[in-house]
N, CA, C and O of each residue as an XYZ file, in Angstrom:
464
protein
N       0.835     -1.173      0.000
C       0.000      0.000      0.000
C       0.887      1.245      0.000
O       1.637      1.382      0.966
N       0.892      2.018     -0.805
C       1.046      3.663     -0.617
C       0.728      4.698     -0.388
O      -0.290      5.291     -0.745
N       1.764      5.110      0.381
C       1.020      6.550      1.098
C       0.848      7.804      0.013
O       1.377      8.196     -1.027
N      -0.403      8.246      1.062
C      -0.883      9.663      0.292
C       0.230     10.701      0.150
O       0.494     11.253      1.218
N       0.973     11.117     -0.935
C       1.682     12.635     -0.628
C       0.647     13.938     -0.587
O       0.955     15.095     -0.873
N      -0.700     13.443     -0.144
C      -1.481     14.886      0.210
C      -1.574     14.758      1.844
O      -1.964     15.834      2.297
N      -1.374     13.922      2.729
C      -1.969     13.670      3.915
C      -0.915     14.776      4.652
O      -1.408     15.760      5.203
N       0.510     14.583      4.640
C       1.249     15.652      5.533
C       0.653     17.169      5.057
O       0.301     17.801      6.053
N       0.417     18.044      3.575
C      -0.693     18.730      3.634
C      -2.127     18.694      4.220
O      -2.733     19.750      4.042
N      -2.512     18.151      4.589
C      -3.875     18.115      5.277
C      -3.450     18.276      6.953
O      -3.933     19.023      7.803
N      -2.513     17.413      7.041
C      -2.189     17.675      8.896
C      -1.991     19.131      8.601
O      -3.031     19.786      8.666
N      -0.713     19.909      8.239
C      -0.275     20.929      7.888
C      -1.717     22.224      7.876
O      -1.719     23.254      8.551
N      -2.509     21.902      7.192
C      -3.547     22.588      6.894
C      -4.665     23.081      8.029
O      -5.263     24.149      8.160
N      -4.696     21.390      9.066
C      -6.048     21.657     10.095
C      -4.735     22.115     11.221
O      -4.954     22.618     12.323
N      -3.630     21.876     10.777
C      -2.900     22.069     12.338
C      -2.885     24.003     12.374
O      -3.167     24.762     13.302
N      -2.452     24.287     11.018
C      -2.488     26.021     11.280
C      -4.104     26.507     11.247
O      -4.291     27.583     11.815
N      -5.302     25.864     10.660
C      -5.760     26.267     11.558
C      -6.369     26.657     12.749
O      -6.870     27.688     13.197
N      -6.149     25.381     13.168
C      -6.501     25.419     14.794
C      -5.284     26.163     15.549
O      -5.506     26.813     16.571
N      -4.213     26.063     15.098
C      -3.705     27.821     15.914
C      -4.270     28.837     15.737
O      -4.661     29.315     16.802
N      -4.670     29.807     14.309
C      -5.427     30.686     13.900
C      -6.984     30.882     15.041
O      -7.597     31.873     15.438
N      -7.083     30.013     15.164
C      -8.472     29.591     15.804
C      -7.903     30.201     17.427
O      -8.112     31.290     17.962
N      -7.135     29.024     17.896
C      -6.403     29.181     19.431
C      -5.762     30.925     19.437
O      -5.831     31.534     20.505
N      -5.346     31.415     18.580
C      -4.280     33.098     18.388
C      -5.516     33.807     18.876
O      -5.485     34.533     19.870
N      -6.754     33.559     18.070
C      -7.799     34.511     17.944
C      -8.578     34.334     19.194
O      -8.797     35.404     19.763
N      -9.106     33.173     19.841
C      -9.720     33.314     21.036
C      -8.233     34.160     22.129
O      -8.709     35.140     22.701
N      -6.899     33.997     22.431
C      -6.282     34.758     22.996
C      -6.368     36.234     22.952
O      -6.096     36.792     24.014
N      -6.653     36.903     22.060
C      -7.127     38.229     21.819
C      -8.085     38.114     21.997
O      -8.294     39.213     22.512
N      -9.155     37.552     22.013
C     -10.218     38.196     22.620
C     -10.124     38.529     23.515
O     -10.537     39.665     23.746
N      -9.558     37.791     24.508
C      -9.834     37.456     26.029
C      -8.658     38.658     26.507
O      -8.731     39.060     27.668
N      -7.812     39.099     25.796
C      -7.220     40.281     26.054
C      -7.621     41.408     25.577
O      -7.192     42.450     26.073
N      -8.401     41.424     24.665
C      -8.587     42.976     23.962
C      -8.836     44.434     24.247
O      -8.753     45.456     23.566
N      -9.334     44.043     26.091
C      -9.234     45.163     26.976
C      -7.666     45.806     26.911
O      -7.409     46.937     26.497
N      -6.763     44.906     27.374
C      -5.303     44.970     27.466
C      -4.715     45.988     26.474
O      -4.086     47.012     26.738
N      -5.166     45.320     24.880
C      -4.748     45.809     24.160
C      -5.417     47.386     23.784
O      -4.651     48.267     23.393
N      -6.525     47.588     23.898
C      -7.146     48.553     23.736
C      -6.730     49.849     24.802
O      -6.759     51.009     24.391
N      -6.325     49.495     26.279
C      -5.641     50.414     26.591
C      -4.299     50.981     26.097
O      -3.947     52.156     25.993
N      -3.615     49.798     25.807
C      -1.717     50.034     25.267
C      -2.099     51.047     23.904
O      -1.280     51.882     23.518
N      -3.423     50.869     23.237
C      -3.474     52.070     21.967
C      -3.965     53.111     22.452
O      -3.926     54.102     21.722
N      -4.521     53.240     23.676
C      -5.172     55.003     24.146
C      -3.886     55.342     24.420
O      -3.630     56.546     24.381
N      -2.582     54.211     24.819
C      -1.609     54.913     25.509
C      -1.398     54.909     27.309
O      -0.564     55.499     27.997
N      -2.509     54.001     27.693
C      -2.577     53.317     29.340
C      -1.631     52.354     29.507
O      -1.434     51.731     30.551
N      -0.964     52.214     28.333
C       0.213     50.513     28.312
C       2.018     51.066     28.776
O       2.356     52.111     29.332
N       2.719     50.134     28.384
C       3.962     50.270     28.999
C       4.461     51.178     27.923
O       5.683     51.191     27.772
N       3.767     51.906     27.183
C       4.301     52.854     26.345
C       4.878     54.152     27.210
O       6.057     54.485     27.327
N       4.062     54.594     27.606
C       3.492     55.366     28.729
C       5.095     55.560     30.156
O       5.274     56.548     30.867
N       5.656     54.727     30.142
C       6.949     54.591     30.776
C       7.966     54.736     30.622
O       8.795     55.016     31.487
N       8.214     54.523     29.063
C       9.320     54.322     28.508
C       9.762     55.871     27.215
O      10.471     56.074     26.230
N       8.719     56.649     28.151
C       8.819     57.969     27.499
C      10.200     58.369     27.974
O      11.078     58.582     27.138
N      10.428     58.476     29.219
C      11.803     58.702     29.913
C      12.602     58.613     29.354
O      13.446     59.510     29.378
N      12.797     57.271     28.399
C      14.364     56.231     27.869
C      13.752     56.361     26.661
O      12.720     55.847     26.229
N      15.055     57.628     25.853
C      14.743     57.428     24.556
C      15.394     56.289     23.794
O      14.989     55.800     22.740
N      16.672     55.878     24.624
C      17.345     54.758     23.869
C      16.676     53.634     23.620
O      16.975     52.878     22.695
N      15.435     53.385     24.668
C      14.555     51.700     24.490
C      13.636     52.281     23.222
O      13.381     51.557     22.260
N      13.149     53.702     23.318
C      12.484     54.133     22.138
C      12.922     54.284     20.583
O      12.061     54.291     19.703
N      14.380     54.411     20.270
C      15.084     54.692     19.330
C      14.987     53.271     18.691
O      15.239     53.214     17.487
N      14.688     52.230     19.274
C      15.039     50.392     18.929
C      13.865     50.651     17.519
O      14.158     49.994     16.520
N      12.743     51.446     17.417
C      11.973     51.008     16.447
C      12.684     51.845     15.009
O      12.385     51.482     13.871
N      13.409     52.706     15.208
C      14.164     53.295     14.553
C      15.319     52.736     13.559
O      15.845     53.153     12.527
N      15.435     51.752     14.262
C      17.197     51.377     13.706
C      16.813     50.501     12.556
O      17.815     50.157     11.930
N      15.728     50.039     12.081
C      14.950     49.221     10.895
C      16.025     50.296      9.768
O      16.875     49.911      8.965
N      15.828     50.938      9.913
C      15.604     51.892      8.254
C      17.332     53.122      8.452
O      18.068     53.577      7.577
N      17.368     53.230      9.613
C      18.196     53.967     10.265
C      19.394     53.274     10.706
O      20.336     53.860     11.239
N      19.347     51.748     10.432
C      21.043     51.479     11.352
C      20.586     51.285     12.974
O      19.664     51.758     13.639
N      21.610     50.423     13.251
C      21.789     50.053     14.730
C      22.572     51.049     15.309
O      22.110     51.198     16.441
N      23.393     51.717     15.167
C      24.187     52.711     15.073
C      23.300     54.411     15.086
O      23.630     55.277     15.895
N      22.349     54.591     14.208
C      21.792     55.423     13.763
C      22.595     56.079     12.705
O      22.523     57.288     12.482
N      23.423     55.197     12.005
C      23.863     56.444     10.944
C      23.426     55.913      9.709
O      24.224     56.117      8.795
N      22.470     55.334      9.424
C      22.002     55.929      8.133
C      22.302     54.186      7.312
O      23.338     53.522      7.346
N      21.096     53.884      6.695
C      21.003     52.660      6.063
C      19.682     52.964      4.546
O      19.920     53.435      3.434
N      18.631     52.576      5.000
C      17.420     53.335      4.654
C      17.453     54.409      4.389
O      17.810     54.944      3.339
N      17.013     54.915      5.493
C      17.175     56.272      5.567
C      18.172     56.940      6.135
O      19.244     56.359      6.299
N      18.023     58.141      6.497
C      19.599     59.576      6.830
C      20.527     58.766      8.137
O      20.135     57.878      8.894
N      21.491     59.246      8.089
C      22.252     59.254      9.555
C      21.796     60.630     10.454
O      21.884     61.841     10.250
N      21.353     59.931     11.372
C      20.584     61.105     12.206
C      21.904     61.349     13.235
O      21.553     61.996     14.222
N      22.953     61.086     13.242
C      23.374     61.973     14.317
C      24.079     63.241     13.433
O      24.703     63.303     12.373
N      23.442     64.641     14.904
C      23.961     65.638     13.772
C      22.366     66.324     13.913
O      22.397     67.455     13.430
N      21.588     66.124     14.206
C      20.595     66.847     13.529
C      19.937     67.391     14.405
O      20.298     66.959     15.500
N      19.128     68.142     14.489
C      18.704     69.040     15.445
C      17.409     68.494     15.955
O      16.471     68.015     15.318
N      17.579     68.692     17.416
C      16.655     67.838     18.091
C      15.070     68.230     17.926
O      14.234     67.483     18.434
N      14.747     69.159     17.361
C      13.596     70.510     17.048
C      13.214     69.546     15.942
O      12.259     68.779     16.065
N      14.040     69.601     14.768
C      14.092     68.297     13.275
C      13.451     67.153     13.775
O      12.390     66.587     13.513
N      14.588     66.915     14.749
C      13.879     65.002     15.018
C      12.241     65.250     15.271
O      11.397     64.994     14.412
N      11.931     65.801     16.618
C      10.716     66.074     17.103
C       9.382     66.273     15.847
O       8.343     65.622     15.742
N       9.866     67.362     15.045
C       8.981     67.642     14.408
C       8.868     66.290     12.928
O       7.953     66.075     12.133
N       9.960     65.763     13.059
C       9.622     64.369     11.984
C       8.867     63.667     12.360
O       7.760     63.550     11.836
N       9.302     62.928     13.489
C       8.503     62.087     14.366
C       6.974     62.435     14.706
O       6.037     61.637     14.661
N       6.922     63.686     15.028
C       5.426     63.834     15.123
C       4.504     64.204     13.708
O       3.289     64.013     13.672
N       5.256     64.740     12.603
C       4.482     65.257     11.587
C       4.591     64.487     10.541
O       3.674     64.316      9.738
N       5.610     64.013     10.472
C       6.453     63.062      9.478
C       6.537     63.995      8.283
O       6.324     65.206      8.216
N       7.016     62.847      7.072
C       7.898     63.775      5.856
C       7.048     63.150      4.746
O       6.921     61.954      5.005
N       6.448     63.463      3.673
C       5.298     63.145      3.031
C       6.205     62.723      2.111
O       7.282     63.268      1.868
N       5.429     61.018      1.224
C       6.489     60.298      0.452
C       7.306     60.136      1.000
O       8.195     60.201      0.152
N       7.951     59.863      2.291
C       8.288     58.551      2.707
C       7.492     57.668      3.712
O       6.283     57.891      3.764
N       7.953     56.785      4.442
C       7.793     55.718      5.801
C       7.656     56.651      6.649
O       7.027     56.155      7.583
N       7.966     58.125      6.952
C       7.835     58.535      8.060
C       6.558     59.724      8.207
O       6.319     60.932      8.213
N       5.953     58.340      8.317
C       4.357     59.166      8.386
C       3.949     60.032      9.769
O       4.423     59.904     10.898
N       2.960     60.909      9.323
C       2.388     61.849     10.604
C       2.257     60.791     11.870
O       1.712     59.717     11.617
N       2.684     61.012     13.105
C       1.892     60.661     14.302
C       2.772     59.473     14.666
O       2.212     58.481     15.132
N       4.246     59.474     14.482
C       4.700     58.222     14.862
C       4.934     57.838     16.025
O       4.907     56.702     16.499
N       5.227     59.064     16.600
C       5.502     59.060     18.476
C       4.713     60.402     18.798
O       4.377     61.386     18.138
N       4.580     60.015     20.028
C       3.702     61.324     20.240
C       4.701     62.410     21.048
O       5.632     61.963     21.718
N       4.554     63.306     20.990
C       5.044     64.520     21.633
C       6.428     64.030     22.827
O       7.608     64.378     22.782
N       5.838     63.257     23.680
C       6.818     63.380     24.927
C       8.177     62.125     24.277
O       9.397     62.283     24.232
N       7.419     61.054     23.898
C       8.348     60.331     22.945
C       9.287     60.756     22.150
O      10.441     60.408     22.400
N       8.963     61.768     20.789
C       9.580     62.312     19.698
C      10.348     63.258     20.962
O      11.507     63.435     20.589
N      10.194     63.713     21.885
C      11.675     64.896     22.533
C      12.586     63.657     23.296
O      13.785     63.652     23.017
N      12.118     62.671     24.185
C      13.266     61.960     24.635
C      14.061     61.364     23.316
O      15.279     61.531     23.263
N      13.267     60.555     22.079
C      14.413     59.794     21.170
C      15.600     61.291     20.621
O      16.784     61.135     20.325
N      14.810     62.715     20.616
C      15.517     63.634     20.152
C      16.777     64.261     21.217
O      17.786     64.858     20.843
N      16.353     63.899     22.771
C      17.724     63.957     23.459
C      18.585     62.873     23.366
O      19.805     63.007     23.453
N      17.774     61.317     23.114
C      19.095     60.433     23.699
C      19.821     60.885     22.026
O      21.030     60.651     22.005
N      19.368     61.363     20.938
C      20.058     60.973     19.709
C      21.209     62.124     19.626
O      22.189     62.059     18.883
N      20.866     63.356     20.665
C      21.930     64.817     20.242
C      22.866     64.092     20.913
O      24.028     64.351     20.598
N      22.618     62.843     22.162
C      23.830     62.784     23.005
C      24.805     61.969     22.250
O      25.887     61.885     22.831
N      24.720     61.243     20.938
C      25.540     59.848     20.236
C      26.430     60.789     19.764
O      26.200     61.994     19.660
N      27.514     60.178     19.463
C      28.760     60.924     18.859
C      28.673     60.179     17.752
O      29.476     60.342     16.834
């Protein structure tokens, strides 16, 4: 007798989606959680202080370093610049309006005047 080469697709198939299934009842049962962390009631809210833990979403496009991959090497630039990118952003590119809010966009703009 020979085996099916469709059967490891079929496990494959009911197994993701009964995670899909299991992912989605977990959010429910949190969605309070999450719904505060987007008013801004979450550990966002803390880490206004430390622009360096804030700068981590930065370094995608920017370098680990911050000098420039993607986009510019930001050290060098005026912390007024950073602020007002971050909050307004630069039209035609990734750095859309509203990325950090106010108290955010001034700490990533001190820890970044302090990098040499």
């Amino acid at each position: 007798m020979k085996n099916n080469p469709v059967v490891p697709y079929i496990l494959i198939l009911a197994f993701g989606i009964g995670l899909i299934f299991f992912m989605s009842l977990t959010g429910a049962e949190n969605k309070k959680e999450i719904a505060a962390e987007k008013e801004g009631g979450g550990e966002t809210t803390e880490a206004t202080d430390d622009g360096s833990a804030l700068v981590q979403s930065c370094i995608g496009c920017h370098a680990a370093d911050l000098t420039g991959a993607v986009g510019p090497n930001l050290h060098g630039l005026d912390e007024a610049r950073i602020v007002d990118v971050l909050t307004n952003g630069i039209e035609g590119t990734p750095m859309t309006p509203g990325m950090k809010n106010e108290a955010e966009a001034k700490a990533i703009a001190e820890y970044i005047s302090t990098l040499k």
